[in-house]
Rosetta silent file (secondary structure, phi, psi, omega in degrees, C-alpha in Angstrom):
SEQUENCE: XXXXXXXXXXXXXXXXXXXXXXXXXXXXXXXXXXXXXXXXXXXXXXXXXXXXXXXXXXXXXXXXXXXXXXXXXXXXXXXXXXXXXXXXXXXXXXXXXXXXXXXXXXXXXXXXXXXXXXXXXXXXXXXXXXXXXXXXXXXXXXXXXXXXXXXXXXXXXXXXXXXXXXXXXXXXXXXXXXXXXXXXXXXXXXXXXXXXXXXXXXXXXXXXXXXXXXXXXXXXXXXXXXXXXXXXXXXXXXXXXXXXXXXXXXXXX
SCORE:     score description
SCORE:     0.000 S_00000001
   1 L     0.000  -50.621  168.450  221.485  160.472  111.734 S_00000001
   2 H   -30.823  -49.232 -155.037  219.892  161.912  108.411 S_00000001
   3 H   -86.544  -48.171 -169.687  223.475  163.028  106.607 S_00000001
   4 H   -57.638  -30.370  170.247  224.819  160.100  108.205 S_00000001
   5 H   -70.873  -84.777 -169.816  222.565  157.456  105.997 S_00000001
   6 H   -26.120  -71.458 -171.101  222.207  159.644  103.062 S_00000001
   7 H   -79.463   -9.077  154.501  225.881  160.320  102.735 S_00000001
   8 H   -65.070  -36.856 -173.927  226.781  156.381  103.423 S_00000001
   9 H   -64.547  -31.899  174.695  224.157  155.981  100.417 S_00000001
  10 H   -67.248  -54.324  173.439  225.804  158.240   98.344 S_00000001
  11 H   -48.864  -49.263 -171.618  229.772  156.645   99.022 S_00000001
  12 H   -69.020  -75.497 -176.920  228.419  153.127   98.762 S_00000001
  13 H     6.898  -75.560  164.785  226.739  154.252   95.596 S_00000001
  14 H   -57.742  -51.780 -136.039  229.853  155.495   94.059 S_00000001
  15 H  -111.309  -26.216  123.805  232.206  153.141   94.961 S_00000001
  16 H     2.079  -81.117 -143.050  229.326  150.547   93.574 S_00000001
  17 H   -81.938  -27.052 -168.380  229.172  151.732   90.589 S_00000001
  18 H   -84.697   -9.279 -149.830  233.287  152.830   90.088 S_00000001
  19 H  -107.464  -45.568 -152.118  233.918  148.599   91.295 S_00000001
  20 H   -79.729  -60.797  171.790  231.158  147.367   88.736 S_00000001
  21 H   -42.988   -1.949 -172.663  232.452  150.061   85.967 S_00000001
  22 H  -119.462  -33.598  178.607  235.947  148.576   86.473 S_00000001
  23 H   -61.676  -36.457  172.379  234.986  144.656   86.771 S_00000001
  24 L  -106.008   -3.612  167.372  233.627  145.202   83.112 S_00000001
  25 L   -91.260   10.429 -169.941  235.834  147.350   81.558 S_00000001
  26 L   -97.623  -40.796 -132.938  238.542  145.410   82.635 S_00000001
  27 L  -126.120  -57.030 -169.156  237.173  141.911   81.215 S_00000001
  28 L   112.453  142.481  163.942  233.949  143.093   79.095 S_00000001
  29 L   -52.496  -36.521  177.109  230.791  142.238   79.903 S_00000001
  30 L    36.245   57.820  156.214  230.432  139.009   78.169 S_00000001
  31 L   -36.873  145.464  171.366  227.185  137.763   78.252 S_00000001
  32 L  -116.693  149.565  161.762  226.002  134.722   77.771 S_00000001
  33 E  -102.004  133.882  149.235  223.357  133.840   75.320 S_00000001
  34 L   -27.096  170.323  178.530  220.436  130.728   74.199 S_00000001
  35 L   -82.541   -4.581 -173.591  220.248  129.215   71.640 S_00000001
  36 L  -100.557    2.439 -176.532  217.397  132.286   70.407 S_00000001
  37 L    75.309   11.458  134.919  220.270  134.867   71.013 S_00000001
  38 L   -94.527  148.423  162.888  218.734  135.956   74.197 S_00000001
  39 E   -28.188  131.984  161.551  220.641  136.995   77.624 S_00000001
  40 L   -87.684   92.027  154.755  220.849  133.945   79.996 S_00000001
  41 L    -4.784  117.271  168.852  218.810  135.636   83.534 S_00000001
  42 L   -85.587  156.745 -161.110  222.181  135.696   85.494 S_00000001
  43 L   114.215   -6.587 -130.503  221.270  133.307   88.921 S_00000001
  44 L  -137.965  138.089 -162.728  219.467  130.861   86.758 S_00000001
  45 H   -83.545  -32.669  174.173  219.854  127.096   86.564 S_00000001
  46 H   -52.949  -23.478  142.772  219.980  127.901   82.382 S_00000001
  47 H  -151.653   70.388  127.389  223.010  129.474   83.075 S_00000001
  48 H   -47.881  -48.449 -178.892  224.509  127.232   85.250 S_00000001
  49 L   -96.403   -8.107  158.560  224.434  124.920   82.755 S_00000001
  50 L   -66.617  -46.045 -158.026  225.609  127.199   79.770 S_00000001
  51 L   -73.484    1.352 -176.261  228.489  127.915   82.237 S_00000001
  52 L   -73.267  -22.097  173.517  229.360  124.025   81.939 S_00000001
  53 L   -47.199  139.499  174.361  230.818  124.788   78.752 S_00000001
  54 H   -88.148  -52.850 -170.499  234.585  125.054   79.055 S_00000001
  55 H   -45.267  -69.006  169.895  234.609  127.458   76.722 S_00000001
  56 H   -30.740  -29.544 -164.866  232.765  129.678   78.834 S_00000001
  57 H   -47.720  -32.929 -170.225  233.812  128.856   82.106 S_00000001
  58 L   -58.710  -32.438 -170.514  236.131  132.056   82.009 S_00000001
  59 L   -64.828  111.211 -173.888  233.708  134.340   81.500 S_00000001
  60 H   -19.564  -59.301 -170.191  232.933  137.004   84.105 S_00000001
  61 H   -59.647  -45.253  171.502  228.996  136.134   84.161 S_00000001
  62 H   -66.336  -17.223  164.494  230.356  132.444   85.127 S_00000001
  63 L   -69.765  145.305 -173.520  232.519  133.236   87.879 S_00000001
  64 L   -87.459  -36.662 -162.839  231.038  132.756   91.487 S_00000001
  65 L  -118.653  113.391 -152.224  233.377  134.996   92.646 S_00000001
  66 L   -70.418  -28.023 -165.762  233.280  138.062   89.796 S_00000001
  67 L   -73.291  -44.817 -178.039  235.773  140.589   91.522 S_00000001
  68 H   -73.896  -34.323 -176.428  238.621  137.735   92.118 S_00000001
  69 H   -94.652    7.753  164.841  238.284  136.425   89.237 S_00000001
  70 H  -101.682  -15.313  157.028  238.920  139.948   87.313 S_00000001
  71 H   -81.412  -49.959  139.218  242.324  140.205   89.189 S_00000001
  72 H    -6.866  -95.945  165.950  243.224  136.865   88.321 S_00000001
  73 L   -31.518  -34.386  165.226  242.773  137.554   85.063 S_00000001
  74 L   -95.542   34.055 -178.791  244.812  140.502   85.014 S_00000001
  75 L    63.294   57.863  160.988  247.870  138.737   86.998 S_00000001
  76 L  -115.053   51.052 -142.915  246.859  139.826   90.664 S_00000001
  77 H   -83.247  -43.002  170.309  246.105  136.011   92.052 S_00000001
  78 H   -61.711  -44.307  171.512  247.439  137.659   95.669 S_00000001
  79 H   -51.165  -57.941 -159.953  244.728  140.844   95.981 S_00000001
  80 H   -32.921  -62.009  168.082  242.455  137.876   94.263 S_00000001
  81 H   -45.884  -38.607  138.243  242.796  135.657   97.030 S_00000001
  82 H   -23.772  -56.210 -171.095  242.331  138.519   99.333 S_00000001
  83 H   -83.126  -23.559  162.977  239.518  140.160   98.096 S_00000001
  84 H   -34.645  -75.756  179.461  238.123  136.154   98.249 S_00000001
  85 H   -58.377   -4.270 -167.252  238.406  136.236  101.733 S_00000001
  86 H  -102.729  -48.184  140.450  237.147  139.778  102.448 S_00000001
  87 H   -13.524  -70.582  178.610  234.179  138.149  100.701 S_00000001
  88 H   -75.219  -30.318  169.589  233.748  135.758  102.679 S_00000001
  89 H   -86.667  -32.699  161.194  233.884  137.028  105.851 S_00000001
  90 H   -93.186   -1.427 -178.550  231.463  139.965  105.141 S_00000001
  91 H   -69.162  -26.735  164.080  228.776  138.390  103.128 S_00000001
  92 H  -102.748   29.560  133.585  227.194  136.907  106.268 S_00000001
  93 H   -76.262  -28.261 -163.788  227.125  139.785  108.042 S_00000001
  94 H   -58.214  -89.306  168.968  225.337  141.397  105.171 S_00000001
  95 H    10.138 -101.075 -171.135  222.960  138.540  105.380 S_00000001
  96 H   -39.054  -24.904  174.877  222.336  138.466  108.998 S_00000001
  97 H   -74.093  -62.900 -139.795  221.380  142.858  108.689 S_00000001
  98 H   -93.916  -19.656  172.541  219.017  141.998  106.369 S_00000001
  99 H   -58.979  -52.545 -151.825  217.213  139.029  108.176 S_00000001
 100 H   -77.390  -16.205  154.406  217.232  140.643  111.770 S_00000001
 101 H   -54.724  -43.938  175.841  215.990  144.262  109.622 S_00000001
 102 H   -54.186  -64.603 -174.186  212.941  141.781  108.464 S_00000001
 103 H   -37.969  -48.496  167.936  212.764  140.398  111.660 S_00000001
 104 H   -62.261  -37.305  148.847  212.218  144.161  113.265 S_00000001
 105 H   -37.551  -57.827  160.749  209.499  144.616  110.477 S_00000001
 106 H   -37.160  -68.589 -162.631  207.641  141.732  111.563 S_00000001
 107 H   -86.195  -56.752  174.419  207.594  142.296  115.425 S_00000001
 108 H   -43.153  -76.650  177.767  206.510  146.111  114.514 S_00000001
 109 H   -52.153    0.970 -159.275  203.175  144.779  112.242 S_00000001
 110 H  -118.059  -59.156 -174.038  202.494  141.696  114.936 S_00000001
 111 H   -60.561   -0.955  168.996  202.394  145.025  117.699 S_00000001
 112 L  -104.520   14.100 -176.412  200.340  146.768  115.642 S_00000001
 113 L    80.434  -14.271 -172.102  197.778  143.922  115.328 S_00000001
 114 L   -97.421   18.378  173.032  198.539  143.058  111.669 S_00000001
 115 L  -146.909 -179.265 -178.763  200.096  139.769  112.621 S_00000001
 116 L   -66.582  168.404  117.408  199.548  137.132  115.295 S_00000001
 117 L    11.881  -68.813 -148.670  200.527  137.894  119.218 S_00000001
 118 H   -51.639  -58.379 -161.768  203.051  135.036  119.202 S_00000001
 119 H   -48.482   -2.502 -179.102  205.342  137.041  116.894 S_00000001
 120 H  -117.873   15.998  174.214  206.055  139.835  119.549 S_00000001
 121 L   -76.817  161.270 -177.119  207.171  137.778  122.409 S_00000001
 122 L  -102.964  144.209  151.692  210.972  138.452  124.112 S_00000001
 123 L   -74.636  116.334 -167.750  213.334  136.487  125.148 S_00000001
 124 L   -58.584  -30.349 -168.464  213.287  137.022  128.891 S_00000001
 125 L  -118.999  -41.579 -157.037  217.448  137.079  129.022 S_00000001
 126 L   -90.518  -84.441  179.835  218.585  138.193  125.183 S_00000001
 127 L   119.793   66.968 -161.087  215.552  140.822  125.049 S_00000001
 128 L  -152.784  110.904  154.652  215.119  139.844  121.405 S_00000001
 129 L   -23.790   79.938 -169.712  212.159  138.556  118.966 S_00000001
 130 H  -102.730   -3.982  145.063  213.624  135.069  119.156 S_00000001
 131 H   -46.515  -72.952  171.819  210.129  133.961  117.679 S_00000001
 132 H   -64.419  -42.096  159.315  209.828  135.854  114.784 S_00000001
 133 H   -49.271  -59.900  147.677  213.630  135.654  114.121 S_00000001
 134 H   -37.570  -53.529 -172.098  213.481  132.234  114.140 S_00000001
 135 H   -81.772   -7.319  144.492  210.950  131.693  112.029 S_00000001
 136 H   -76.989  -55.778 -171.306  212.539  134.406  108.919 S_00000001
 137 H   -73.555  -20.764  164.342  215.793  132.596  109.305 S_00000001
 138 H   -56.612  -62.433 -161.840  213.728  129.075  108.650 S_00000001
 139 H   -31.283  -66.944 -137.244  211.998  131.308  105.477 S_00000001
 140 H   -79.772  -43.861 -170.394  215.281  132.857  104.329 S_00000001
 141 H   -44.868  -63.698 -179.936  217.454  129.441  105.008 S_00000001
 142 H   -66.171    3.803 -175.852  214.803  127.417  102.453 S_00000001
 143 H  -108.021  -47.953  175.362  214.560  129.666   99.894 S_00000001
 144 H   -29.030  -43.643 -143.976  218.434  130.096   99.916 S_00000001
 145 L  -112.771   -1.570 -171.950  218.595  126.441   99.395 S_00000001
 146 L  -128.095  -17.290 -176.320  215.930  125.865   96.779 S_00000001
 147 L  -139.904  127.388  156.016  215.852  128.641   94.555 S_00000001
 148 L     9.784  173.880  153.627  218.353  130.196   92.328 S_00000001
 149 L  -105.340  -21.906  173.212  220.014  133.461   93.763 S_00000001
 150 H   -63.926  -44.890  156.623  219.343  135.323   90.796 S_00000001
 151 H   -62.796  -35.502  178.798  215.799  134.535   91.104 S_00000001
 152 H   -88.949   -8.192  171.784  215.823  135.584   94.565 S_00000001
 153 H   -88.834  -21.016  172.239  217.546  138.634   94.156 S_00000001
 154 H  -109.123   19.328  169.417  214.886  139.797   91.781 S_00000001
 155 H   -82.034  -59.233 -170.165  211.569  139.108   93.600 S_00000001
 156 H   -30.657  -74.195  167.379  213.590  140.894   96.795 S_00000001
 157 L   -32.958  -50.050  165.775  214.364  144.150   94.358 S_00000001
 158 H   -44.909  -70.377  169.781  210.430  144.220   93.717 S_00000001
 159 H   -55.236    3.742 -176.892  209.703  144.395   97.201 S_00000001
 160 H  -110.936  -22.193  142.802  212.419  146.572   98.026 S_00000001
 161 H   -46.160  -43.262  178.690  211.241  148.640   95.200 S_00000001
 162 L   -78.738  -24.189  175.889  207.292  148.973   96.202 S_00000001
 163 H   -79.619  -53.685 -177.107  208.613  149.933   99.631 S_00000001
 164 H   -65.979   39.962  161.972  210.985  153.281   98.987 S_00000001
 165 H  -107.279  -61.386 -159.006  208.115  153.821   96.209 S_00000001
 166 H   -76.557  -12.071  169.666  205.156  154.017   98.983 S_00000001
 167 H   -98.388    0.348  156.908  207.357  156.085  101.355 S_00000001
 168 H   -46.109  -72.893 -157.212  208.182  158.217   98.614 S_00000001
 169 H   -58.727  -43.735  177.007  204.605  158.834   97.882 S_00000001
 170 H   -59.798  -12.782  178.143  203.692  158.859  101.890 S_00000001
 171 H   -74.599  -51.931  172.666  205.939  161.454  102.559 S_00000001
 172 H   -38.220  -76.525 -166.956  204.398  163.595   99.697 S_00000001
 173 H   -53.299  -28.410  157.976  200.875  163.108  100.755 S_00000001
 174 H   -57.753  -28.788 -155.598  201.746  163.919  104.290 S_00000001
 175 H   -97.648   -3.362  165.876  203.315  167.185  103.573 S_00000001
 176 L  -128.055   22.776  171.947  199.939  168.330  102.175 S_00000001
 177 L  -119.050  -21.422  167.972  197.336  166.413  104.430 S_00000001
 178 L  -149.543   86.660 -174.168  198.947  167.183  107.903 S_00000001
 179 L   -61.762  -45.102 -174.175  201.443  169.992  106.857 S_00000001
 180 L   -80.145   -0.036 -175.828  201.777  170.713  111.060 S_00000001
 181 L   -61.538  156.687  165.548  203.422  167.376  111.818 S_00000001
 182 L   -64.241   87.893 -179.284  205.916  167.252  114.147 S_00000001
 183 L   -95.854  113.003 -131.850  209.128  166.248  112.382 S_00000001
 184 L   -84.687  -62.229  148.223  211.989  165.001  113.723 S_00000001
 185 L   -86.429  167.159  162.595  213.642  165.529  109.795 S_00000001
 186 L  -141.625  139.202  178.280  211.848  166.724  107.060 S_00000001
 187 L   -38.377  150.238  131.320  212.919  165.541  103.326 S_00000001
 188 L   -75.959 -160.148 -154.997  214.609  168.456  101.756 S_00000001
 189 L   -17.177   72.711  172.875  213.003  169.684   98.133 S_00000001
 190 H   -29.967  -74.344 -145.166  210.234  166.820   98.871 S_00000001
 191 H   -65.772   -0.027  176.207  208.672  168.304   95.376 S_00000001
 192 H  -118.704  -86.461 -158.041  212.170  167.161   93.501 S_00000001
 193 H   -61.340  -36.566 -177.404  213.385  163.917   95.177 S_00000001
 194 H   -53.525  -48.960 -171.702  209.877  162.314   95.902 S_00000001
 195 H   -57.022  -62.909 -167.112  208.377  162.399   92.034 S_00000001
 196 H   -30.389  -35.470 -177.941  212.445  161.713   91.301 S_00000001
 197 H   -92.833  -24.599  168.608  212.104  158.373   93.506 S_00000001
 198 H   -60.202  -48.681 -169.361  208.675  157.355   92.238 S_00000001
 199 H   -49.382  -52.644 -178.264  209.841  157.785   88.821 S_00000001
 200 H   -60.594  -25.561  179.174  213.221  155.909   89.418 S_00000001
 201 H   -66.929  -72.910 -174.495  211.250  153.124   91.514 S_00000001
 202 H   -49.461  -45.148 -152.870  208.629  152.320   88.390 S_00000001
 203 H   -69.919  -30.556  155.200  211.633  152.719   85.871 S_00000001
 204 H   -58.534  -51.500 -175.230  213.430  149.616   88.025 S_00000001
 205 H   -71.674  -15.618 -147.846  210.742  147.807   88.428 S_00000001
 206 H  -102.532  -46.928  166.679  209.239  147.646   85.267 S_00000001
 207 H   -38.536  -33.361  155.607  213.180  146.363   84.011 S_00000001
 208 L   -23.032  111.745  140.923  212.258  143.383   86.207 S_00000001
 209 L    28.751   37.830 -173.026  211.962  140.364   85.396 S_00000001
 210 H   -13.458  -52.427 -154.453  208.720  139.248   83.987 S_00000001
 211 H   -67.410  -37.599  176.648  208.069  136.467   86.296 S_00000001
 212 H   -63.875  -22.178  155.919  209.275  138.461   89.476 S_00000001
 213 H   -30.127  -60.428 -177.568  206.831  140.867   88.462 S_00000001
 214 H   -69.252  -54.317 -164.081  204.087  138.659   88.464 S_00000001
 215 H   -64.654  -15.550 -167.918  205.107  136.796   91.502 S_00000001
 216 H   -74.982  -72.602 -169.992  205.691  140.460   93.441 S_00000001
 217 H   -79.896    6.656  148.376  201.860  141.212   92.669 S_00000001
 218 H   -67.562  -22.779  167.655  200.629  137.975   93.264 S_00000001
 219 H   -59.871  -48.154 -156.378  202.247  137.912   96.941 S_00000001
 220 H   -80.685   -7.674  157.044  200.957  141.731   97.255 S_00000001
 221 H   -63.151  -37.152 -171.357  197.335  140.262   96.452 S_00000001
 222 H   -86.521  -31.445  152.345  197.701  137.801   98.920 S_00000001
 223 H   -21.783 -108.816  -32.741  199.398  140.533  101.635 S_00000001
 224 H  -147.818  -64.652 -178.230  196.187  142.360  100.645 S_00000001
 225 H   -45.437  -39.224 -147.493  193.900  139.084  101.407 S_00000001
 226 H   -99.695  -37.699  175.825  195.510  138.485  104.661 S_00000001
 227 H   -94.532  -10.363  135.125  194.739  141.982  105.909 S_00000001
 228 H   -69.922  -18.028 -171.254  191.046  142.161  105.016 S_00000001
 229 H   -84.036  -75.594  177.474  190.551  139.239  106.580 S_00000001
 230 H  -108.744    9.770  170.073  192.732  139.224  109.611 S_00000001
 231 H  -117.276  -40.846 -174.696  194.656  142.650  110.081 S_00000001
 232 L   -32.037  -70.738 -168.992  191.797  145.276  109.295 S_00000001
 233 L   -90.556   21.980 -176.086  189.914  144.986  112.134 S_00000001
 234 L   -84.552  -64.183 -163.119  193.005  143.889  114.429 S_00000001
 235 L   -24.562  136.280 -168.563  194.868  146.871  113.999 S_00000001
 236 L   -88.434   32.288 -164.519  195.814  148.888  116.572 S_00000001
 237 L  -137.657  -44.297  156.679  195.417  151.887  114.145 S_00000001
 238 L   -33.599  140.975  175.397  191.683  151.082  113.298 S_00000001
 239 L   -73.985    3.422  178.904  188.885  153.425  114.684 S_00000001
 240 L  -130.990   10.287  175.437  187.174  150.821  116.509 S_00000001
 241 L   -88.527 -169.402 -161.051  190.254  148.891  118.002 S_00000001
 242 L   -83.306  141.003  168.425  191.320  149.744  121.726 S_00000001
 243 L   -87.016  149.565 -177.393  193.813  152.591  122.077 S_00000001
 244 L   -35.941  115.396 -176.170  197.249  151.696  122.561 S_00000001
 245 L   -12.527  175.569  139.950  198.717  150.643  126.013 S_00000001
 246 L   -95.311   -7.747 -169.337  200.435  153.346  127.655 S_00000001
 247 L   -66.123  130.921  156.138  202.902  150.357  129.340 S_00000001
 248 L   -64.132  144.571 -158.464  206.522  150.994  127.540 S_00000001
 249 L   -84.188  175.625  177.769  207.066  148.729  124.827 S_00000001
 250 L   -89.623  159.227 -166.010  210.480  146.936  125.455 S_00000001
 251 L  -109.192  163.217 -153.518  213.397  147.822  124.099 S_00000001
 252 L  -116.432  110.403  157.239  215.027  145.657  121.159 S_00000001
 253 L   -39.693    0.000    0.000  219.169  144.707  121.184 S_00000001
């Protein structure tokens, strides 16, 4: 299971980075700018409405669909159409992995005590957080529909950043405070890739966004609120809660 993630992380990686490296060397980056001669946030109702321009319209950063529209431009309108539809049919699978991964997130912290009860009920015939699932696909639906995507892709990237930052560091701090765990993997050269992922973790985040910045540690303040208050002494990890059932938890589709 290890090589198998790691080396999907590496291929999608490359083949990222060789699709992005090709979409702008084909075309150019072409940026759009303000009237102060700064970048226009791409995602952003400012430029939505720069892209209103006809002149502009052409322009990579203005196309909805960026990939289709770089074959197109180079006379390929059949792959274009193609690669449309290949589009279209996986982006809500993507989607749906990353709700029902939230969803699994959720129902883990509500069984640990750091959330309500309700959230870890089953569906007696699907055998599935159909609570909690619901109620991320309301979250994810209204935010979809109300806010920018560009904005929402760069609050997510904070929080997706602060997490592989703290399991960087917990892995470190494990490997010299309980040295004897039992591991089912262990990291190889911990002492190279962990500092390597904090460092790469701040050096993203800090590239952010002002305002997702702010809004990342005002959420993690209120995260922070909501678990002195109501998760501390819930937890099923606290020294003075009850120890943990021995009844097998249920298994998850």
């Amino acid at each position: 299971m290890p090589i198998g993630l790691i080396g999907s992380l590496l291929i999608c990686t490359v083949f990222y980075l060789l699709v992005a490296a090709g979409a702008v060397g084909s075309v150019g980056a072409q940026p759009v700018f303000d009237a102060a001669g700064q970048g226009i946030d791409p995602g952003t109702s400012e430029l939505f409405i720069a892209c209103k321009d006809p002149a502009k319209a052409a322009l990579l950063v203005c196309s909805e669909e960026p990939l289709a529209h770089v074959l197109r431009l180079l006379g390929w309108d059949k792959v274009a159409r193609l690669i449309g539809l290949a589009a279209f049919l996986a982006l809500p699978s993507v989607i749906l992995m990353m709700i029902f991964g939230q969803t699994r997130v959720f129902f883990s912290m509500a069984r640990d005590k750091l959330l309500p009860d309700v959230l870890t009920r089953i569906h007696t015939r699907f055998k599935t957080p159909h609570v909690v699932t619901m109620i991320t696909g309301v979250v994810v639906i209204s935010a979809a529909a109300f806010f920018p995507v560009g904005r929402l892709a760069d609050l997510s990237n904070g929080g997706t950043l602060a997490a592989f930052f703290s399991v960087a560091l917990g892995v470190m701090i494990l490997r010299v405070t309980n040295p004897a765990r039992k591991r089912s993997f262990r990291t190889p050269f911990v002492w190279v890739v962990g500092p390597a992922a904090l460092i790469g973790c701040l050096v993203l985040f800090a590239l952010l966004p002002w305002a997702a910045i702010l809004v990342f540690f005002g959420w993690a303040a209120f995260g922070l609120v909501v678990y002195a208050l109501y998760g501390y002494r819930r937890s099923a990890l606290a020294p003075t809660s009850e120890p943990p059932s021995m009844t097998p938890k249920p298994k998850l589709s």
